[in-house]
N, C-alpha and C positions, 0 to 999 in steps of 0.2 A: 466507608468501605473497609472490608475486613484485610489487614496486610500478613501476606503469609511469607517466609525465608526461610527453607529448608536446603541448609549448608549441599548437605548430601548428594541433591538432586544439581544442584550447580557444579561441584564440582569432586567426583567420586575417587576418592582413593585406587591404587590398581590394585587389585587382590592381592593377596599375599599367595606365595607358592602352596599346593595344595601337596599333602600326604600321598602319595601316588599307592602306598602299601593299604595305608588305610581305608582310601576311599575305592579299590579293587578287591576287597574283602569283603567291603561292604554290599559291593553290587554284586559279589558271586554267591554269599550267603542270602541276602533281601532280595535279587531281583534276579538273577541269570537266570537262575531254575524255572522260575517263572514266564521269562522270553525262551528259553532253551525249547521247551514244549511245544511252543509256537512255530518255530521254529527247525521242529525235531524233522529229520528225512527229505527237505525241503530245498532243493538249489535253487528252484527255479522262482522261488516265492520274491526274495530279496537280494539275495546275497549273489546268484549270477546268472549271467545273460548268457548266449551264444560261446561255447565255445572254442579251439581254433582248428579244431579235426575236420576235416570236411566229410559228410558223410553220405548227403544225396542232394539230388536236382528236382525240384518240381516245378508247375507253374504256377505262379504269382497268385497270389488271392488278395483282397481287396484289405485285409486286415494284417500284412504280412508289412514288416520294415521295409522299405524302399533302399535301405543301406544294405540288404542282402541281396538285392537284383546281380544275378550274373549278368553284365553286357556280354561277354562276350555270346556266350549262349543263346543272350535272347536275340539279338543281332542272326546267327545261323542260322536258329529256326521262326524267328519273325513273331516268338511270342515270349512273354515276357514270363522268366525260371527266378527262380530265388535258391538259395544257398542254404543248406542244411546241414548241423552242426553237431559232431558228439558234444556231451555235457561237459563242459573245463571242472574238473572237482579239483584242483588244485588254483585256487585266487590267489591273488593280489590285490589288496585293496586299500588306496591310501584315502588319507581326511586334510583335506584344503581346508583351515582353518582360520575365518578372519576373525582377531583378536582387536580388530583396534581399538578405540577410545572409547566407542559407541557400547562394546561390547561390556563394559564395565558396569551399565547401569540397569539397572532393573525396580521393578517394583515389589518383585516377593522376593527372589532375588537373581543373581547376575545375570547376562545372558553368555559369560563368560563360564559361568558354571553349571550352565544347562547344557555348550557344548563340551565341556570337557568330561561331563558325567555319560554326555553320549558317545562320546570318541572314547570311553574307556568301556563301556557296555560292550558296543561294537566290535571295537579290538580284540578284547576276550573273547567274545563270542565263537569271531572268525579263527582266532589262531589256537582254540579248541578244537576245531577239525580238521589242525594240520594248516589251514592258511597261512601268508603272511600278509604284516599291513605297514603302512608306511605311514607320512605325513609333512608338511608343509605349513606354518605358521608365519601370518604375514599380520604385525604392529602397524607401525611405521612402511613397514618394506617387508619385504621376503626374508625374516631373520633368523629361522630354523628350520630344519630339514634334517628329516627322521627316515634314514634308508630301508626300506620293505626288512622285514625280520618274522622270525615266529616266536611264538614261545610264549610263558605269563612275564618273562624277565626282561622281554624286550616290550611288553606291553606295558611293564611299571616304567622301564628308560621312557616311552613315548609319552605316558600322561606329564612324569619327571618334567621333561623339554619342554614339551608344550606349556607348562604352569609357572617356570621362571620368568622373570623378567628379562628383558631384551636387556642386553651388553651394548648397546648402541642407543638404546632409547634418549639418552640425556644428552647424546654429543649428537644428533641426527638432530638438522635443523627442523622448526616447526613448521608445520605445513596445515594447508587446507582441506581437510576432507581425506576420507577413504580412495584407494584406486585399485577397486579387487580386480581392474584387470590382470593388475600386475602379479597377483599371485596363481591368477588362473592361466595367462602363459608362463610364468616359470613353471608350471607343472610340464609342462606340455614336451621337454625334453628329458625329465626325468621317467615318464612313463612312455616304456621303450616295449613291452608288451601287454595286450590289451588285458584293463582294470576295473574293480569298481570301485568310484572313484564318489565321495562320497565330499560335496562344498557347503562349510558349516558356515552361515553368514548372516546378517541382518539386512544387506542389501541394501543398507543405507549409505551407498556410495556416490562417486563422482560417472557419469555415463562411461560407455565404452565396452562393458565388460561383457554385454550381449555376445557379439560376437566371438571372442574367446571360449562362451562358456558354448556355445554349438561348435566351435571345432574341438574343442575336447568329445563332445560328447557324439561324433561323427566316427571315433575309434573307439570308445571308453563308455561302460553303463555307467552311467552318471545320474546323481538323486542330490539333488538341491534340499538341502538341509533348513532351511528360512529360521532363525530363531528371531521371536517377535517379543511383546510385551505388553500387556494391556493400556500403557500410557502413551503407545503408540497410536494408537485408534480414536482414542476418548481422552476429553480433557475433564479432569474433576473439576467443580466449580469451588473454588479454595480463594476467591478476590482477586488482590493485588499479588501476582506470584512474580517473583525473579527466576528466571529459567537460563538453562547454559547452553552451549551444546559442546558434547561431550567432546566431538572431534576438532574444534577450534577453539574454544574457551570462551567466543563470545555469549554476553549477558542479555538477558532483556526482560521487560518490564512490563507483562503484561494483565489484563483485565480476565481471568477463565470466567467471570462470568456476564460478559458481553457477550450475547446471544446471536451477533452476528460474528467476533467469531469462533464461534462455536461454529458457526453453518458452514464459513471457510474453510478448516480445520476439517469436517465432516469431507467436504469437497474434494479437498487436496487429496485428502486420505485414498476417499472414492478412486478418484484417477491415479493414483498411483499404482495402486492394487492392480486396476484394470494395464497398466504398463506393464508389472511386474509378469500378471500371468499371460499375457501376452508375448512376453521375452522367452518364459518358459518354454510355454508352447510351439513358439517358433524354434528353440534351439534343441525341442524332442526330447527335455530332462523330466523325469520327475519329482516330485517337492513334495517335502515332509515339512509341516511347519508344528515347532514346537516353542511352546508359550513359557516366559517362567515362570505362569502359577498353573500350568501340567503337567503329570505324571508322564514321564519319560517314555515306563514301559506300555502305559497303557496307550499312547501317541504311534511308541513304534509296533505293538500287538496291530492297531487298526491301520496301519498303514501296511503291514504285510499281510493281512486277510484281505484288504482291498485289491493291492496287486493280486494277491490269487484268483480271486474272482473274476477279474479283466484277462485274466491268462487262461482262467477256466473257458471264460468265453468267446475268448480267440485262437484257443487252439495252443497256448505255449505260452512263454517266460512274457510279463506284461511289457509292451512298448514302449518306447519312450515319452512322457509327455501325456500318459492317458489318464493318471494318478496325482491328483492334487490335497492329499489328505492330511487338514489339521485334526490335531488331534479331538476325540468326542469330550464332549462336555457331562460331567456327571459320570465319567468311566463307564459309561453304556458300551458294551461290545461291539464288534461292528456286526 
């Protein structure tokens, strides 16, 4: 039997602090211009939902949010109104980012630097047309917090925060697993006017966090960020492999090329998926799922043509939860 021990995959180093100048330079000259176009004249594509003007009353259509039902109205007249909204052109937009241990490892590379490359696209984007954006980063715990700002200067402070290292990481006792609940209610008093609120995550957590993530997203356009990785889905066959896991440091000793399991491994997978978008859907969010061996912009290009198209065909800004778009394979447009 072939024996394979790749240090790396056991146990990954944590990045080092990224350029925040550098790598916001890079994406305004490489890539913004390129999103920008996409992007151009467009509130309702991505970037916001409803917002807080009240402008008229109609009745209820079959494709309309159920979070816009007037009670009171429809109770008088015995038929069921919904709430209609001038457009909010001034956002708020924060990025719930889980950094934990998991988030280290990748196959092309991090999934820590697929979100930070997207929380600095994003940021820029939005605080080019006068928005502001905020943020929330959770290790360990909830250990930085980046209060809404505008500007390219407060967009460099937020990749800055996000990309150091925790101040408590070494003294913070070790613990078992991820608990994104926890970072998905501490947002929940910091966002005091309604957001879009964008959770960068691998989802490889401890249960619970369902329900957090539907009461957020009962006030807040919310788009679940999923950052995944090919070695998520598929095991190569490489023999005797020793594997880790990144959020507890245990080891183990396995066979990748026992065929059974491979077929577990396929199973597991199967049913989790089916969880995952099942949580989604129940909690009305939409998911962007971006791989670390895909193009950012071309994930997020076909995830906002998609929502237009759903908003085309419902009449306005897409709902929540109708949008499940990873990104296309071979940069095929959408």
């Amino acid at each position: 039997m072939r024996w394979r021990h790749p240090p790396a995959v056991v146990a990954a180093p944590p990045p080092a602090p990224v350029d925040a100048e550098r790598l916001l330079r890079r994406l305004e000259w490489r890539v913004l211009r390129r999103l920008d176009g996409a992007l151009h004249g467009d509130y309702r594509g991505l970037l916001l939902g409803p917002g807080d003007d009240l402008a008229d009353l109609r009745e209820y259509q079959p494709h309309d949010d159920v979070r816009h039902i007037d009670w009171n109205v429809t109770a008088r007249l015995g038929v069921p109104h919904v709430r209609e909204y001038h457009e909010d052109r001034d956002l708020t937009a924060f990025f719930l980012v889980d950094l934990s241990p998991s988030a280290d490892v990748g196959a092309h590379t991090s999934r820590a630097s697929v979100a930070l490359e997207f929380v600095a696209l994003m940021a820029r984007l939005l605080t080019r047309r006068g928005n502001r954006v905020g943020a929330l980063r959770y290790r360990r715990s909830v250990d930085a917090i980046v209060p809404a700002g505008g500007g390219r200067r407060h967009v460099l402070r937020l990749i800055h925060t996000l990309s150091q290292p925790s101040a408590t990481a070494r003294a913070a006792p070790a613990r078992a697993g991820t608990r994104l609940h926890e970072l998905l209610e501490a947002a929940q008093p910091l966002l005091r006017r309604r957001s879009q609120v964008f959770v960068l995550s691998d989802f490889l957590t401890e249960p619970g966090w369902e329900k957090p993530l539907a009461r957020l997203a009962q006030r807040h356009e919310v788009v679940a960020v999923r950052l995944t990785d090919p070695l998520d889905s598929e095991l190569p066959d490489l023999g005797l492999l020793l594997v880790g896991d990144a959020e507890t440091g245990e080891q183990i000793l396995i066979d990748t090329g026992d065929r059974g399991l491979r077929r577990r491994l396929a199973s597991a997978v199967e049913e989790r998926e089916a969880a995952l978008q099942a949580a989604f859907g129940s909690a009305g969010v939409d998911v962007l799922e971006l791989s670390t061996d895909d193009d950012v912009v071309e994930a997020l290009t076909h995830f906002i043509r998609l929502r237009r198209r759903i908003g085309a065909r419902v009449g306005g800004s897409a709902p929540g939860g109708l949008a499940t778009a990873p990104a296309p394979r071979g940069g095929a447009p959408a």
